[in-house]
C-alpha positions in Angstrom: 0.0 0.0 0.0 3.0 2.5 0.9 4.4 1.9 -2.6 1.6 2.6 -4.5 0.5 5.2 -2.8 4.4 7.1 -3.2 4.0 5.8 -7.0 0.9 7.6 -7.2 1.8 10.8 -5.4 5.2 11.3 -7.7 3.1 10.4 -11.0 0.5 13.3 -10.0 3.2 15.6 -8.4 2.7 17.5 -5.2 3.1 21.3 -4.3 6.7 21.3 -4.7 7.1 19.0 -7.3 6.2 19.6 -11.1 4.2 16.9 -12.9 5.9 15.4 -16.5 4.4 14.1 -19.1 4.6 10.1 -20.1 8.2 9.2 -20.7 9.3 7.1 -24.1 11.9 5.2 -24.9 11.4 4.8 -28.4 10.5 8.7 -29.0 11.3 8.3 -32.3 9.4 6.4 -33.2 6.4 8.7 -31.6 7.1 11.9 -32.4 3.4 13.5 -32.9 2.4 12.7 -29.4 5.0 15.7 -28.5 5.0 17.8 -31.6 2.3 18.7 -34.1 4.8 19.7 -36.2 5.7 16.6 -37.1 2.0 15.9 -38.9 2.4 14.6 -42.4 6.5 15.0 -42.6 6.5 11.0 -43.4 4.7 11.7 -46.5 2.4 8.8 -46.0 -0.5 8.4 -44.2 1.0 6.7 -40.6 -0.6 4.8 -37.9 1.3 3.9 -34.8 0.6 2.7 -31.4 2.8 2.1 -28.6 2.1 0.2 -25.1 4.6 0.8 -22.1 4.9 -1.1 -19.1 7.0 0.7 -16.5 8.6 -1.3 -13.3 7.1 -4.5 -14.3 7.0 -6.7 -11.4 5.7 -3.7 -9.0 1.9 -3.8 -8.3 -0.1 -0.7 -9.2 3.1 0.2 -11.7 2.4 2.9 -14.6 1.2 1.1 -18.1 1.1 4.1 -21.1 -0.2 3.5 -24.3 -0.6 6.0 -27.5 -1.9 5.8 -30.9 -1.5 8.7 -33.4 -2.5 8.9 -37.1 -1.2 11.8 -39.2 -0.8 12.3 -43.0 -0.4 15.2 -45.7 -3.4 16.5 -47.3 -1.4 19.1 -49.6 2.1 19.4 -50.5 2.6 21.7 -47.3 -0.5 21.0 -45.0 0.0 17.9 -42.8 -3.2 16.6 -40.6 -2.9 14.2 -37.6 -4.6 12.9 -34.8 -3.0 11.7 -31.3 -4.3 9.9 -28.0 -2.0 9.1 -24.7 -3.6 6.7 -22.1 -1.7 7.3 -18.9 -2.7 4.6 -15.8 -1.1 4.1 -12.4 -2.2 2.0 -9.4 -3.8 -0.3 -11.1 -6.8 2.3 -12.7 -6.6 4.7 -9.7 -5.1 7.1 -11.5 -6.0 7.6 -15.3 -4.9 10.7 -17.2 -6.4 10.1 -21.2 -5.2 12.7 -23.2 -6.2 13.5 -27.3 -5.5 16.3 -29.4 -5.7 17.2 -33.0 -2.8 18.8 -35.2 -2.2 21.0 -38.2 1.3 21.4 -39.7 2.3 23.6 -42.4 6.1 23.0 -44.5 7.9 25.6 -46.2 10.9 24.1 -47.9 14.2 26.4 -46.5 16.8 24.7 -49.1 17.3 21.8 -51.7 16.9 19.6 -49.5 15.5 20.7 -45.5 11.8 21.3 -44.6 10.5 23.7 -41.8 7.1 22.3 -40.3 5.0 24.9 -37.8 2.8 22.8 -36.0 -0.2 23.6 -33.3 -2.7 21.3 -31.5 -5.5 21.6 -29.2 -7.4 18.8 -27.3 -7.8 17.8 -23.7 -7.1 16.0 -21.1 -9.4 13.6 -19.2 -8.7 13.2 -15.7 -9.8 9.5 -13.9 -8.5 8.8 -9.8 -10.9 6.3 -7.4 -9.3 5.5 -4.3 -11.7 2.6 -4.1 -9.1 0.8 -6.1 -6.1 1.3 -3.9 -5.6 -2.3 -1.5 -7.0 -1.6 2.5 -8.3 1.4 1.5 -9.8 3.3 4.6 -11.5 6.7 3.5 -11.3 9.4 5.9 -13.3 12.9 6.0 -10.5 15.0 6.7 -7.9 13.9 3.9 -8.6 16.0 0.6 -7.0 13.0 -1.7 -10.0 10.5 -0.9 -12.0 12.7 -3.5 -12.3 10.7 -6.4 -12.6 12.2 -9.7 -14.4 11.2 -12.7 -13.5 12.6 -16.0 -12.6 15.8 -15.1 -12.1 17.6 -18.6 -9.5 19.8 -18.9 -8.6 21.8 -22.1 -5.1 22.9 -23.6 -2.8 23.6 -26.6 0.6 23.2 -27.5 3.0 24.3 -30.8 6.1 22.9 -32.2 9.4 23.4 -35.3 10.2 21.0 -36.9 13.5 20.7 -39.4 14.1 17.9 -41.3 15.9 16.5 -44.6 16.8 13.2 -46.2 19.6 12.5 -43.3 18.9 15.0 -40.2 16.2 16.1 -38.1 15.8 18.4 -35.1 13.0 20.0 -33.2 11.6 22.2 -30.6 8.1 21.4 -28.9 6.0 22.6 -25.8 2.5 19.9 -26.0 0.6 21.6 -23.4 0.8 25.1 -22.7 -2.6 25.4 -19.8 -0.9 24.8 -16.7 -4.1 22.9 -14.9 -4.3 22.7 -11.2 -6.6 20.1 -9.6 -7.4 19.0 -6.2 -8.0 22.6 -4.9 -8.6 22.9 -1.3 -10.2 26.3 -0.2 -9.2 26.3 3.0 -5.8 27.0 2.1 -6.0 27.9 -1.4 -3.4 25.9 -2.5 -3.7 22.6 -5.1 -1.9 19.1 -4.7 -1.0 18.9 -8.6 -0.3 21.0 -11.5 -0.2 20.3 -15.0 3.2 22.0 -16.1 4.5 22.9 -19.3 7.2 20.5 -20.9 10.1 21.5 -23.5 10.7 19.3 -25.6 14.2 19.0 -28.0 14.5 16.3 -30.4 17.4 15.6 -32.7 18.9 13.1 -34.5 20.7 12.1 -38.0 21.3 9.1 -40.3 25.0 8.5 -41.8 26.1 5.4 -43.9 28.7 3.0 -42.1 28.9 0.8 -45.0 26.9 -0.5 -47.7 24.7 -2.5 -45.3 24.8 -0.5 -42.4 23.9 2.8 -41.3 23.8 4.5 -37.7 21.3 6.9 -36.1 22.2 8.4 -33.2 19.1 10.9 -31.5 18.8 12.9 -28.6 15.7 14.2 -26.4 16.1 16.3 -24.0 13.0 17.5 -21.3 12.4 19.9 -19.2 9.8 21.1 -16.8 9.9 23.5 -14.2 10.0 22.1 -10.5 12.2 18.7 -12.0 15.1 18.1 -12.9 16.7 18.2 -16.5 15.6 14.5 -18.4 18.4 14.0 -21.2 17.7 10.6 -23.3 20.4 9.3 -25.5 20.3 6.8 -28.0 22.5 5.2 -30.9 20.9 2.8 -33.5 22.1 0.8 -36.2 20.1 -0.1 -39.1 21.1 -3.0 -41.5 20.1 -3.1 -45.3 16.9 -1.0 -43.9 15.3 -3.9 -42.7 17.3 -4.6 -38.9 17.7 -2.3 -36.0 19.6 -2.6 -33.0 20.7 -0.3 -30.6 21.0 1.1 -27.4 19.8 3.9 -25.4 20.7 6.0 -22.0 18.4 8.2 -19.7 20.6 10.4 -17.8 20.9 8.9 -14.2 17.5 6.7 -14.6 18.2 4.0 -16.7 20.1 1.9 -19.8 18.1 0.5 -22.3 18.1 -2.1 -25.4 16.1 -1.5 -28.6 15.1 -3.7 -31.2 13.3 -2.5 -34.5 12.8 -4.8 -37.6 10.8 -3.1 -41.0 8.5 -6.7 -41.8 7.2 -5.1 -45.1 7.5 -1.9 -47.0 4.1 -0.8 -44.8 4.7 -2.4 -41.3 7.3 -1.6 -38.5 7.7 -2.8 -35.0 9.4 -1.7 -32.5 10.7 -3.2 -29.4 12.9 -1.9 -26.3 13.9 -2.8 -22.9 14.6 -0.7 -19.3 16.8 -1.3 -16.8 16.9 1.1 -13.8 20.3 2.4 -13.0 18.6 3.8 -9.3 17.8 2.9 -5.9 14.4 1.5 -7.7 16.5 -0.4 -10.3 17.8 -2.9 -7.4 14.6 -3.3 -5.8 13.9 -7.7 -6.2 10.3 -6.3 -7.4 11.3 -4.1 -9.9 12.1 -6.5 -13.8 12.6 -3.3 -16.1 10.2 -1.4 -18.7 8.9 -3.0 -21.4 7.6 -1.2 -24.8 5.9 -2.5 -27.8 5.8 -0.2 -30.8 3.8 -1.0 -34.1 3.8 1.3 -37.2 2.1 1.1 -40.6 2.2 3.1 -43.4 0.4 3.8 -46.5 1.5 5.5 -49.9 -0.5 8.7 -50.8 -0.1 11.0 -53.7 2.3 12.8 -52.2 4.7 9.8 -52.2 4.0 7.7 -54.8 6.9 5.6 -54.2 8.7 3.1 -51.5 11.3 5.1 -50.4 13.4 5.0 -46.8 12.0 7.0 -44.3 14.6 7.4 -41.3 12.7 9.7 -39.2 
C-alpha cells in the first residue's frame, strides 16, 4: 500500500514537485504525441501505437499506451490525430489525453523542410481510491475525493526541421498549466499540470553498404524537476534490422530492437533497466515497450522510399 501510494503521489506531483508528461523510450518512433509539427513530414498516411509497461513486477506500476494517425493533405498542410492513455495503481489514477494537429512546411533549401505545428485537445482526468488495496476513507484527507473525467482543455505548438539524413526539433505539448485537487481552506492545489520543452534531434550516416547508424537525442524539461536527457544510438542494417541502445541520464540503460517486416509495417521493441535505488529493488524487472507502425503510400509519395525519421 505504501508503494503505490508514493508511486501515485510522484506520477500526479505535489506542491513542490512539477508533474511530467509520459516518458518514451522509443521517441522516435512517436514523435506526434509531443510535436504537431511533425503531422504529415512522413509523407504517408502513418498509424502507430505504442504500449509501455513501466517497473514491471511492482503492483499498481504505470502502463502508457498512445496511438496517433497523421498524413499530408497538400504538399505543405499535414493533418494528424493523437491519443495518450496514462494509468497508475492499477486504474486509480487515469490521465487520457487527445489532441488534433495541423502542420504547415515551407521548404528552406534543396533539400530541409521547416514544419510549424499547433494542436489543441484535452485532457481527461480519472482517480478512485476505491481501487487502492485496505483502502480506509477518511473525511479530513482531501486525496479521498475521487474524480471522474474531469475535462481539462489545452494547446501546444512545435518546429520541426528535417531532410533526407537530419532532423531536429523544438516542442512545448501543453501550454494550460491545470491545477486540480484545490482545497479552499488553504488555497493551495496538490498537482499541477506544467508545461514541458521538448528537444528532439537526431541524424542518419552510412557506415557501410549495409549498415547505417542513427544516433538521437531528447532532452525535457519542466519547471519544478530536474533536467531528463535521453540518449540513443541505432544501427540499421540493409533498412530492414535495427539494433541499438539507449541511455536516460541517471535513470536508466536500455536495449532497442526495431525490424521493417514489409514496406508498410514496423515494430518496435525496447527494454529498461533502472540504474537507481528503484533499479535494485527484487520487485522491480525493467520497462517494457511494444511499438507498431504502418504506413500507406498517398499521392504525395508515390513511391517506397526510406524514411529514417
Amino acid at each position: 500500500m505504501k508503494k503505490i501510494i508514493i508511486i501515485l503521489m510522484l506520477s500526479l506531483g505535489v506542491q513542490l514537485v512539477a508533474q511530467q508528461d509520459a516518458q518514451y523510450t522509443q521517441y522516435m518512433y512517436n514523435t506526434l504525441s509531443i510535436n504537431p509539427a511533425y503531422a504529415g513530414s512522413r509523407g504517408a498516411l502513418s498509424l502507430a501505437g505504442l504500449h509501455r509497461s513501466q517497473w514491471v513486477g511492482l503492483d499498481g506500476a504505470p502502463t502508457t499506451q498512445t496511438f496517433n494517425i497523421h498524413s499530408p493533405v497538400s504538399e505543405r498542410v499535414g493533418l494528424g490525430f493523437s491519443v495518450v492513455n496514462d494509468e497508475i495503481g492499477n486504474g486509480t489514477n487515469q490521465d487520457t489525453y487527445f489532441d488534433a494537429s495541423f502542420s504547415y512546411t515551407v521548404p528552406v533549401s534543396l533539400n530541409g523542410k521547416l514544419s510549424f505545428g499547433l494542436k489543441a485537445g484535452g485532457h481527461l482526468l480519472n482517480l478512485d481510491f476505491n481501487r487502492l488495496q485496505n483502502f480506509n476513507p477518511s473525511p479530513t484527507t482531501l486525496q479521498e475525493s475521487n474524480i471522474d473525467n474531469k475535462f481539462s482543455p489545452n494547446f501546444g505548438a512545435g518546429i520541426y526541421y528535417h531532410s533526407e539524413r537530419f532532423y531536429a526539433g523544438l516542442s512545448v505539448p501543453n501550454f494550460l498549466e491545470t491545477q486540480h485537487f484545490d482545497d479552499s481552506g488553504s488555497n493551495s492545489f496538490i498537482a499541477t499540470d506544467r508545461m514541458n520543452w521538448y528537444l528532439i534531434s537526431g541524424f542518419v550516416t552510412d557506415l557501410s553498404y549495409d549498415w547505417k547508424f542513427k544516433p538521437t537525442v531528447l532532452f525535457k524539461a519542466v519547471d519544478g524537476a530536474p533536467l531528463q536527457a535521453d540518449l540513443s544510438a541505432n544501427f540499421l542494417y540493409r533498412e530492414k534490422l535495427t539494433l541499438g541502445a539507449a541511455y536516460r541520464w541517471s535513470a536508466a540503460w536500455s536495449a532497442l530492437f526495431g525490424y521493417q517486416l514489409s514496406d508498410k509495417l514496423l515494430l518496435g521493441l525496447a527494454y529498461d533497466r533502472e540504474i537507481t535505488e528503484l533499479g535494485n529493488s527484487s520487485f522491480n524487472d525493467g520497462s517494457f515497450e511494444i511499438f507498431l507502425r504502418f504506413e500507406l503510400l498517398t499521392k504525395y509519395r508515390k513511391i517506397v522510399t526510406p524514411r529514417f525519421f
